[in-house]
C-alpha positions as CSV (number, residue, x, y, z in Angstrom):
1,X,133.5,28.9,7.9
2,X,133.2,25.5,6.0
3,X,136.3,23.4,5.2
4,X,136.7,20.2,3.6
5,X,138.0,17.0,4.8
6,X,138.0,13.1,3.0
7,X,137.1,11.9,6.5
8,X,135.6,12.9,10.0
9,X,136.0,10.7,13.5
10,X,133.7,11.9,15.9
11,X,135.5,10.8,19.3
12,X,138.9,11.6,20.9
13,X,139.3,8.5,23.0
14,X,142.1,5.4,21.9
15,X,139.6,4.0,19.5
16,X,138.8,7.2,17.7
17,X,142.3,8.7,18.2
18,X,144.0,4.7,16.7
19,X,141.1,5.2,13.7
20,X,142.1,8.7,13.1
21,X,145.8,7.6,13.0
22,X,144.9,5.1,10.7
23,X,143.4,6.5,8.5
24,X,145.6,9.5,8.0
25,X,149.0,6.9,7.6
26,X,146.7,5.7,4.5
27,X,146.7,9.3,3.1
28,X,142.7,10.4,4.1
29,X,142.4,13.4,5.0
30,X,140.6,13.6,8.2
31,X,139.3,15.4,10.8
32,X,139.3,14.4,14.7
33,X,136.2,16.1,16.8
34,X,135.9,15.9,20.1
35,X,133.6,18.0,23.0
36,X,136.6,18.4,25.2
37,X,140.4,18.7,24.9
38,X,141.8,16.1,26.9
39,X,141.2,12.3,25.8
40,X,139.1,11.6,29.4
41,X,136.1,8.7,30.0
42,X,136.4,5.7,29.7
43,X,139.8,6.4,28.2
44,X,140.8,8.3,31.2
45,X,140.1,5.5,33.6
46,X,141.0,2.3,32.1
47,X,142.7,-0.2,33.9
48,X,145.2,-0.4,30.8
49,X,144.5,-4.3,30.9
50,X,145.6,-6.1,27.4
51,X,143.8,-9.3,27.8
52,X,145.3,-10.5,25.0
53,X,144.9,-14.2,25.8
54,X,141.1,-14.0,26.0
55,X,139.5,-14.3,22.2
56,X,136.7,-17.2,22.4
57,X,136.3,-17.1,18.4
58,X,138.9,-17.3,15.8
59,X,138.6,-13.9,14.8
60,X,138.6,-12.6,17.9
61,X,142.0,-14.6,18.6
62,X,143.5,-13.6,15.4
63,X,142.5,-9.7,16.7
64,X,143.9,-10.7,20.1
65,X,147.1,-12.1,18.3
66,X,147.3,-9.1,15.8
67,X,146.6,-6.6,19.1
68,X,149.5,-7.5,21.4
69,X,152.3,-7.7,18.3
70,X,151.1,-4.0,17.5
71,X,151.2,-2.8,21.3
72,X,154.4,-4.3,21.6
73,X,155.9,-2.3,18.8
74,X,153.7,1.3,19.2
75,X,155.6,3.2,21.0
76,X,158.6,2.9,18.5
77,X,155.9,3.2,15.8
78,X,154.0,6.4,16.9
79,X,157.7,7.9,18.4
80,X,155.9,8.8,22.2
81,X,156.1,6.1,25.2
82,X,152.7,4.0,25.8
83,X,154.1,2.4,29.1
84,X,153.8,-0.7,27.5
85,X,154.9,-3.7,29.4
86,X,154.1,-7.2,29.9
87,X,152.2,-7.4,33.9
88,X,150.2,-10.9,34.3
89,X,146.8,-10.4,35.8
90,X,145.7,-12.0,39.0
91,X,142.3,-13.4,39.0
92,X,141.6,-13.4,42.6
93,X,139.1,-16.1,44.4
94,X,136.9,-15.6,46.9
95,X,137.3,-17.7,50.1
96,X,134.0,-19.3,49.7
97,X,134.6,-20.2,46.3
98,X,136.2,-23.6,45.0
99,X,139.4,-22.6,42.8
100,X,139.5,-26.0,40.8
101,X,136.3,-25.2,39.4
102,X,136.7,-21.5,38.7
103,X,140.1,-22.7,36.9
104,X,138.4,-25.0,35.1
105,X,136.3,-21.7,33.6
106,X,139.1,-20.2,32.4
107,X,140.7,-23.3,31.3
108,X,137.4,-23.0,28.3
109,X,139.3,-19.9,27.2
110,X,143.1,-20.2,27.5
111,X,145.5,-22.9,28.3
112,X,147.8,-20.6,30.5
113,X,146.0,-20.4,33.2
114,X,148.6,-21.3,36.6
115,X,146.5,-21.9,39.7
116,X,147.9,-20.7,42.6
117,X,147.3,-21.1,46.3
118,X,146.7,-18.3,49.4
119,X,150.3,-18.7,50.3
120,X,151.6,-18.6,47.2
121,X,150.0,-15.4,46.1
122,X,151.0,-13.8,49.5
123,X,154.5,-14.1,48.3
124,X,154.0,-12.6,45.1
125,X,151.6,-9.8,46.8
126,X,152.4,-9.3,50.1
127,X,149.6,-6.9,50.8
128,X,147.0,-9.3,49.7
129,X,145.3,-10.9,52.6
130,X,145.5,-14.8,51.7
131,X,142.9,-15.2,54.0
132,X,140.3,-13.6,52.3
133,X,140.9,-15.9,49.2
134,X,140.7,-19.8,48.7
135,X,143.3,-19.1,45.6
136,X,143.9,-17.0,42.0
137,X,144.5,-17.6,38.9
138,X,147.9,-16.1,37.3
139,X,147.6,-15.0,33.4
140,X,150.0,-14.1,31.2
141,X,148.7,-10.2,30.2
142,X,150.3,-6.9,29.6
143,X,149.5,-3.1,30.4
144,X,150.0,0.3,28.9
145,X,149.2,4.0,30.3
146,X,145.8,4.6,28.2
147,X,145.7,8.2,28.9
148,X,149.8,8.2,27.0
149,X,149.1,5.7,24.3
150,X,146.0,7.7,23.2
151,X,148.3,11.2,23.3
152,X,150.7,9.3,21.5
153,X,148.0,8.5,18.9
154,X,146.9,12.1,18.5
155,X,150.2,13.6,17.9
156,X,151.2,10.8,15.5
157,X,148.2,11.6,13.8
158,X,148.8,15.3,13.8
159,X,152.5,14.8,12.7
160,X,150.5,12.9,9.3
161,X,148.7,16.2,8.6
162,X,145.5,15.4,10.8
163,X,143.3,17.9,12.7
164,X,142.1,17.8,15.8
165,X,139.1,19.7,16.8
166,X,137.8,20.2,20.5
167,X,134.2,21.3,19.6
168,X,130.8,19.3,19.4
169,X,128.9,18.6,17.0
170,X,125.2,20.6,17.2
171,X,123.9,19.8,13.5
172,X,124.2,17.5,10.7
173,X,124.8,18.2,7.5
174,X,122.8,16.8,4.3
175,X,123.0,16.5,0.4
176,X,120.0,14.5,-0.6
177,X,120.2,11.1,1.6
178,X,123.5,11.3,2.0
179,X,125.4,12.6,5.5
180,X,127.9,15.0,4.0
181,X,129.5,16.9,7.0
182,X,128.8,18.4,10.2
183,X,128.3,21.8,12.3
184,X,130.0,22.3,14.9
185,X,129.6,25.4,18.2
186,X,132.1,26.7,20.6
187,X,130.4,29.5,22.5
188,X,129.5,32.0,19.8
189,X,131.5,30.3,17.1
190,X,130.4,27.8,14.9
191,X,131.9,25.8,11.7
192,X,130.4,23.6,9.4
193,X,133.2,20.9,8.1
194,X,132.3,19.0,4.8
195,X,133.7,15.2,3.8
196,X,132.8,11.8,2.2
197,X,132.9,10.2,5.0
198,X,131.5,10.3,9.2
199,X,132.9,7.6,11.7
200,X,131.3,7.5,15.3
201,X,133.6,6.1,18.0
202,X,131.6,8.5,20.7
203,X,131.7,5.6,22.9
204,X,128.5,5.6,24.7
205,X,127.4,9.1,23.2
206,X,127.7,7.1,19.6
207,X,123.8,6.3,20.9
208,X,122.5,9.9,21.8
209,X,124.5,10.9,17.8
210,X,122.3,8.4,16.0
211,X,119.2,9.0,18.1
212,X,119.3,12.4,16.7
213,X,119.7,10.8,13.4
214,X,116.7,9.0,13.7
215,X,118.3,5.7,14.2
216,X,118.7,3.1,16.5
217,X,120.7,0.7,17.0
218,X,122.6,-1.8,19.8
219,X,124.8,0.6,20.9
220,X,124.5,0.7,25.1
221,X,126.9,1.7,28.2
222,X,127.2,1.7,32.1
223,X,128.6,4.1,34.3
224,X,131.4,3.0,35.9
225,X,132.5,4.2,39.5
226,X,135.9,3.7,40.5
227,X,138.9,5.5,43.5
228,X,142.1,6.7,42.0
229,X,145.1,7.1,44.6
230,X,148.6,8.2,44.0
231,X,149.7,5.8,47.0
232,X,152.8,5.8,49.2
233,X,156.3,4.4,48.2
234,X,155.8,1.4,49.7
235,X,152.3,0.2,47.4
236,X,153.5,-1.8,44.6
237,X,151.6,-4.2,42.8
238,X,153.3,-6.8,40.7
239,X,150.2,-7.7,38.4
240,X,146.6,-6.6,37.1
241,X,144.5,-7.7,40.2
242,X,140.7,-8.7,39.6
243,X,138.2,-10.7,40.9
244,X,138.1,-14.1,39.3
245,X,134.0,-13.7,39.9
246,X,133.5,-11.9,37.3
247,X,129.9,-9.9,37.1
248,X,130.0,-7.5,34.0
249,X,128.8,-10.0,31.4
250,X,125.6,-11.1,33.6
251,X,124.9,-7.3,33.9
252,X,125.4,-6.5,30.0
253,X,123.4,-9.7,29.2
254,X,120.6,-8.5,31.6
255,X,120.4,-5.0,30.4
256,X,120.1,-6.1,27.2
257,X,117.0,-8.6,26.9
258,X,115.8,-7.7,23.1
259,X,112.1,-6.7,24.9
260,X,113.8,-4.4,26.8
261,X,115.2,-2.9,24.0
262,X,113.0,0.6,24.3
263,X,113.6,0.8,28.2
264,X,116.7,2.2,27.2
265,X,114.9,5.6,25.5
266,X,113.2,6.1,28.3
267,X,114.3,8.9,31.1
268,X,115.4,7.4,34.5
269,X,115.3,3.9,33.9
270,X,117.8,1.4,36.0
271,X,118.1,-1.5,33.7
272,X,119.7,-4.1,35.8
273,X,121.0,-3.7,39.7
274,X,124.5,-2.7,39.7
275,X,127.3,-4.9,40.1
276,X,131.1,-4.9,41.9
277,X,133.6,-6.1,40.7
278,X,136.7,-5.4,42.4
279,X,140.1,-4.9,41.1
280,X,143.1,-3.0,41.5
281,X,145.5,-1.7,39.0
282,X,148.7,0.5,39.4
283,X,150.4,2.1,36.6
284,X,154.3,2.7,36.7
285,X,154.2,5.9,38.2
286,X,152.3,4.2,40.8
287,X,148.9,5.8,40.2
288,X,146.3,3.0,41.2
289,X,142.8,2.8,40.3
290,X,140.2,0.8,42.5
291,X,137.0,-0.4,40.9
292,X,134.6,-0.9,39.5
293,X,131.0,-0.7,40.3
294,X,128.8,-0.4,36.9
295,X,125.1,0.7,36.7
296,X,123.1,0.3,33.8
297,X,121.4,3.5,33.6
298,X,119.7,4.6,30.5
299,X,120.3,8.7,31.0
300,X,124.0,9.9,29.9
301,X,123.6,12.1,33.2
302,X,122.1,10.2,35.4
303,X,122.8,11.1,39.2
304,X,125.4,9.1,41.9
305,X,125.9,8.8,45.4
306,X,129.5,9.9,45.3
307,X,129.6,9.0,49.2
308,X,127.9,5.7,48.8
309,X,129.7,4.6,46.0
310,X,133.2,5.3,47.5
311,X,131.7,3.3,50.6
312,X,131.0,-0.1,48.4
313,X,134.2,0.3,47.2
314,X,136.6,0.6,50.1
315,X,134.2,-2.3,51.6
316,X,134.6,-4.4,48.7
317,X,138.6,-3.8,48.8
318,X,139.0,-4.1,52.2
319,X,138.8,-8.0,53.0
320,X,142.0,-8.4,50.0
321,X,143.9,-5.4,50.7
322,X,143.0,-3.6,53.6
323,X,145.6,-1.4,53.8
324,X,144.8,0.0,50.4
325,X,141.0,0.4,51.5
326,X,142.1,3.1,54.1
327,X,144.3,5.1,51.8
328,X,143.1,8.7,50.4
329,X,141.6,9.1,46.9
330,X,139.5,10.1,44.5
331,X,136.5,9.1,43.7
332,X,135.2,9.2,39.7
333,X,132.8,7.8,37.4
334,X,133.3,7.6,33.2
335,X,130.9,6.2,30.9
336,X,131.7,2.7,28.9
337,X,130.5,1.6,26.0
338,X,129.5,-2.3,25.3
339,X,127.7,-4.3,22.6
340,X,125.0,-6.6,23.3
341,X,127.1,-9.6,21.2
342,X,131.3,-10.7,21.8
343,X,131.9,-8.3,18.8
344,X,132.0,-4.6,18.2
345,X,129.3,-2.2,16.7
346,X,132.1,-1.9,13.7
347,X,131.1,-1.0,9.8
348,X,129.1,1.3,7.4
349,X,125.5,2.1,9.4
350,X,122.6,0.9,7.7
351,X,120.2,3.2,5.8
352,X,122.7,5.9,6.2
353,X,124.8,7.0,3.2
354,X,128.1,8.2,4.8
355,X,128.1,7.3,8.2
356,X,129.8,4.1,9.9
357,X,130.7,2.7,13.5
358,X,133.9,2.4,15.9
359,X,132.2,1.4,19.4
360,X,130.8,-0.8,22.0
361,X,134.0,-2.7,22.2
362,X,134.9,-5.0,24.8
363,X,138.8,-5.5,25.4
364,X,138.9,-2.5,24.2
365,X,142.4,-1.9,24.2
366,X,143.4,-5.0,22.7
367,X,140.7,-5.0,19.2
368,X,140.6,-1.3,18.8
369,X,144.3,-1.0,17.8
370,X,144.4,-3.9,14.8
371,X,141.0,-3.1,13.9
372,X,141.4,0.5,13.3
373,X,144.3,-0.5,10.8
374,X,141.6,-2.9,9.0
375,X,138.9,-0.2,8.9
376,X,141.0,2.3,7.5
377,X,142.4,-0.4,4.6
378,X,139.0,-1.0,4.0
379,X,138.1,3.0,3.8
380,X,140.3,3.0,0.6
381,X,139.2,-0.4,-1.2
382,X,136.0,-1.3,0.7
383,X,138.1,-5.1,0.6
384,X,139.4,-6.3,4.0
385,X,138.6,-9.9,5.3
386,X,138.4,-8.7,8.9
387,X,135.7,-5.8,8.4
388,X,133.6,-8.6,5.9
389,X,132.8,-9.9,8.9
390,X,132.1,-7.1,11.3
391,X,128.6,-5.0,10.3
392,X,126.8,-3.1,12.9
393,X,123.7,-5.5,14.2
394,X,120.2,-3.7,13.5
């Protein structure tokens, strides 16, 4: 069986199900692919964060600007609820740690940065400890339900005329140099699906896809290690609450060293120790997800103490919330994608004819959204001011 599309997305997540979207509201006709049914990963266990105040460039805060005035509109725009809402994040600092100087860190980045003291946050959280914290910093942020906003995406994009595909891709197809389609197997079945055009927003399987293509490129991820809990009643956060020690940039800067760059091909290789960095996030149906430890490890499949992992992370929460620490809950671990540079691995891929990038975002949630909308303006004129200035880094 072969059928023909204008466009293929490999990748069901929110930045291949937004592109998808996109694209089809532009008139492409395009395919979705994805190796499973249900939009999991790092989709699936997202803290929902829309760090909207946090661009350090000027296109990343025209992104950040152009994000949050499309989240606040989606749901009325794709006709399905995201959970939108605006929820200021906490930055929480450790009692050790002096809070004029950590404010003055954020300061670099955004104005709004309110600085508030142990007691103070004990009135807005009362199951915070204040004791385990010298102060935090309150934000001006929003949330939605990434698991909703990316079903929302799909079925907009379905209700356009768009397919969606749970299969994987085995083989790729060729005419001459130029990428012209894939094939595709479920059990015994397989089908070969033709187009102009191949977009990878596999996340951190975007790297084994173009290993198999021969190329390689900066395209690398961590696996993250989180609890989810459907808590009692009685747990109710008021914002998005994360450590104000932030450790994730060190970790993707470390993992990344340019003469390191072939460490990553190689089997069982830890690239950097792992890091903690707690947080705590509840969604409106009062799901909360505990995180995050992230490991650099350069195998998609690499193995996890489940047991140890859940025990770092119940001792990390305990000290700020240690009634939270004790509760039941599950532990998990997704995949995430990053970039080695502030922007995304975004644009036609270099030496091949037909093939371009959607991945290693960071802020996901907040750039993914607007810059879908470029890409797909620039699918259909190859003009677009935003994607002149995004090209994936060799």
């Amino acid at each position: 069986m072969t059928k023909n599309y204008d466009w293929i997305v490999i990748g069901g997540g929110i930045t291949g199900a937004a592109l998808a979207y996109e694209l089809a509201k532009q008139g492409v006709k395009t395919l979705l692919l994805d190796p499973t049914p249900q939009p999991y990963q790092g989709t699936r266990y997202s803290y929902g964060g829309l760090g909207y105040w946090a661009g350090t460039t000027p296109l990343t805060r025209q992104l950040c600007a152009e994000g949050i005035d499309l989240h606040r509109q989606l749901t009325a725009e794709l006709g399905a609820e995201t959970e939108f809402r605006e929820l200021p994040v906490l930055f929480t600092i450790p009692a050790d740690t002096d809070p004029e100087a950590i404010a003055a860190q954020y300061r670099q980045i955004t104005e709004s940065v309110e600085l508030l003291n142990p007691e103070t946050v004990a009135t807005l959280e009362p199951l915070l400890n204040p004791q385990a914290i010298s102060g935090a910093l309150r934000i001006p942020h929003a949330q939605i339900n990434p698991i909703r906003t990316t079903t929302a995406y799909r079925a907009a994009f379905a209700r356009l005329g768009g397919t969606i595909r749970a299969e994987p891709v085995q083989t790729w197809e060729w005419e001459g140099d130029r990428l012209i389609g894939v094939t595709t197997q479920v059990a015994k079945s397989q089908a070969t699906y033709h187009c102009n055009h191949i977009t990878l927003c596999a996340g951190a399987w975007s790297r084994s896809l173009l290993k198999s293509l021969g190329i390689s490129l900066p395209i690398y991820f961590t696996h993250a290690t989180g609890l989810e809990l459907h808590g009692p009643p009685n747990l109710r956060f008021h914002h998005l609450i994360i450590t104000a020690l932030l450790q994730r940039s060190h970790l993707e800067a470390t993992a990344t060293q340019p003469d390191w760059a072939t460490r990553w091909d190689q089997p069982g290789v830890e690239l950097a120790p792992a890091i903690l960095d707690p947080g705590i996030a509840q969604f409106p149906d009062g799901r909360i997800l505990l995180g995050q430890c992230s490991h650099t490890l350069s195998d998609l499949d690499a193995p996890l103490d489940a047991q140890r992992e859940e025990a770092k992370l119940r001792g990390a929460i305990a000290p700020l919330c240690p009634i939270l620490a004790q509760q039941p809950a599950q532990w998990f671990r997704c995949l995430v994608a990053f970039s080695p540079t502030p922007l995304p691995q975004v644009g036609p891929v270099p030496g091949c004819n037909g093939l371009s990038l959607f991945t290693g975002f960071s802020n996901t949630l907040v750039l993914a959204p607007p810059l879908a909308r470029h890409f797909a303006r620039w699918a259909l004129s190859r003009q677009d001011d935003v994607m002149d200035q995004l090209q994936p880094s060799p």
